[in-house]
C-alpha positions as a Python dict, from the first residue, in 0.01 Angstrom:
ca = {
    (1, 'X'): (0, 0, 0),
    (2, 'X'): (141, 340, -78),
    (3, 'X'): (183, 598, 174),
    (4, 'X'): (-59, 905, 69),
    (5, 'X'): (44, 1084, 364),
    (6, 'X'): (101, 1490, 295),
    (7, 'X'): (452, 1591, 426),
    (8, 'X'): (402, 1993, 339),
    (9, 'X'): (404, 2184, 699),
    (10, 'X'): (169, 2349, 814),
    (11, 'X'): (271, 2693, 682),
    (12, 'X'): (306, 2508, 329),
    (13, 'X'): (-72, 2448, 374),
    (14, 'X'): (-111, 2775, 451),
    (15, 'X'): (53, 2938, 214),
    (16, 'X'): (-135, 2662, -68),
    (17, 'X'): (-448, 2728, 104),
    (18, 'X'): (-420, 3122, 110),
    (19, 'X'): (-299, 3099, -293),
    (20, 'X'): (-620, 2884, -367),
    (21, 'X'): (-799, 3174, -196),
    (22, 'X'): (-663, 3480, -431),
    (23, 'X'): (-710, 3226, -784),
    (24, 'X'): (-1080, 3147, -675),
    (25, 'X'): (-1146, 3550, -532),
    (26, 'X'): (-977, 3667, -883),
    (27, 'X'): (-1210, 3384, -1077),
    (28, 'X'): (-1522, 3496, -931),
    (29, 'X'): (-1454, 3868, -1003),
    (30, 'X'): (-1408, 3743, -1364),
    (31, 'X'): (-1733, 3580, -1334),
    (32, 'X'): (-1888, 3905, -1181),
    (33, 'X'): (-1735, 4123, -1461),
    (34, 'X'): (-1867, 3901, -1742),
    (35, 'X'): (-2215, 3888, -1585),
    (36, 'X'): (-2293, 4181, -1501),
    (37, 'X'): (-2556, 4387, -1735),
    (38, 'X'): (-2342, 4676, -1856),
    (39, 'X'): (-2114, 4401, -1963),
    (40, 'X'): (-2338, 4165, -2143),
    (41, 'X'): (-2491, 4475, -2286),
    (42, 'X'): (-2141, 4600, -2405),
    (43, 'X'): (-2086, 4257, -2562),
    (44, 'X'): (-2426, 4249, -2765),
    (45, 'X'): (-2360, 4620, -2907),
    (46, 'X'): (-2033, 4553, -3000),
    (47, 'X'): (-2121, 4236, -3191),
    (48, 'X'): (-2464, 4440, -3313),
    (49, 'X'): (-2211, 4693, -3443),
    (50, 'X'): (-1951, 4462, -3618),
    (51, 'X'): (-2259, 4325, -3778),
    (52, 'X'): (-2384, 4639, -3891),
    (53, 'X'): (-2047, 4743, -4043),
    (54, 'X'): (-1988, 4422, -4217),
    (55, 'X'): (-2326, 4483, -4376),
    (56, 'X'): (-2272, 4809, -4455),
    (57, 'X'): (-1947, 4711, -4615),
    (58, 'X'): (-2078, 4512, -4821),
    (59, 'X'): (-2343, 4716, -4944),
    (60, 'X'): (-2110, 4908, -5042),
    (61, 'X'): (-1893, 4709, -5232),
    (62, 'X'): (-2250, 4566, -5413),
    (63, 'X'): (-2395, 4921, -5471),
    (64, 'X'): (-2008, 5043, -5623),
    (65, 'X'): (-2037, 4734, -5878),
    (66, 'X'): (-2339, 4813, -5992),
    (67, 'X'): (-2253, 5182, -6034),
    (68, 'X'): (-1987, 5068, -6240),
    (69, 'X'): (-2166, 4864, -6443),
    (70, 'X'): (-2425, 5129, -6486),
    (71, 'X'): (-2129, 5409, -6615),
    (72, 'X'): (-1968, 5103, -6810),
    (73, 'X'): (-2313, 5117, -7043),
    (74, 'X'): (-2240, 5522, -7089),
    (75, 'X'): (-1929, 5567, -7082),
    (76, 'X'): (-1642, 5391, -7331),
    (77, 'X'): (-1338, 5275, -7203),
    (78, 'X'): (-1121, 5642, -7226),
    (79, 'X'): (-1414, 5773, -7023),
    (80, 'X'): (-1593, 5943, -7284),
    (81, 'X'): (-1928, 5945, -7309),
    (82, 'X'): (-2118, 5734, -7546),
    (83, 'X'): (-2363, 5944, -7700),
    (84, 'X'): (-2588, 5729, -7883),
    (85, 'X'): (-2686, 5554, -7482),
    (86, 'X'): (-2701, 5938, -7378),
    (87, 'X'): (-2923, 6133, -7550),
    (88, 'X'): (-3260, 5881, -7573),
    (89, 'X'): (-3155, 5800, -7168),
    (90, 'X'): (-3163, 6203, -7185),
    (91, 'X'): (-3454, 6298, -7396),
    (92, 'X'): (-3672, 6038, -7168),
    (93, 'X'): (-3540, 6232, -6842),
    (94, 'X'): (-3639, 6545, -7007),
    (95, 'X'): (-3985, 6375, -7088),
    (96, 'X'): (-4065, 6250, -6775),
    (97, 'X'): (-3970, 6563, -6569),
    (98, 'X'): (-4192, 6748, -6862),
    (99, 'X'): (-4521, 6525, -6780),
    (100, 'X'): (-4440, 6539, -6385),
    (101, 'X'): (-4446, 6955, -6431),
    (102, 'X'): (-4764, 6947, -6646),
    (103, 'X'): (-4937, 6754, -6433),
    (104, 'X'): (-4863, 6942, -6083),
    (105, 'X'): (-4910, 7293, -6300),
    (106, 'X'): (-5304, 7095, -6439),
    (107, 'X'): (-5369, 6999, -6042),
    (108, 'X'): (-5251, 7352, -5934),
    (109, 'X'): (-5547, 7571, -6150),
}
């Protein structure tokens, strides 16, 4: 049979004992830290924001390809315009903003 008996002194009990202490008071301050409300609160914003920007980000990057695309149909590749897409996409503007002022100025009399 083997011999499980401790041979640390007393003050090397102590001194364990008292360690144990400050790793178990610094655990549960840990513990109070992550639960308490400003701190869970903190957490979900943070991870709310992150969220938000990654969204955002790529909105962006979707929105900036289809801009591109948009300017690839009017403009050629030295980054003139291209006239004949232009003028009809221009004449219809004109048109519509035309009928939009006609019909306010017929509701207006």
């Amino acid at each position: 049979m083997a011999d499980t008996a401790d041979t640390r002194t007393p003050a090397q009990i102590e001194a364990d004992i008292e360690r144990r202490r400050a790793v178990l008071a610094e655990t549960l301050d840990e513990i109070g830290v992550r639960a308490h409300p400003k701190t869970i609160m903190g957490d979900a914003k943070a991870k709310v924001v992150s969220n938000v920007d990654h969204t955002l980000g790529r909105a962006y990057v979707r929105v900036n390809g289809v801009v591109s695309e948009v300017k690839g149909q009017f403009v050629d590749a030295e980054g003139s315009p291209r006239l004949e897409r232009v003028v009809p996409v221009a004449v219809l503007a004109v048109g519509v903003v035309g009928l939009l002022a006609l019909g306010s100025w017929r509701r207006r009399r």
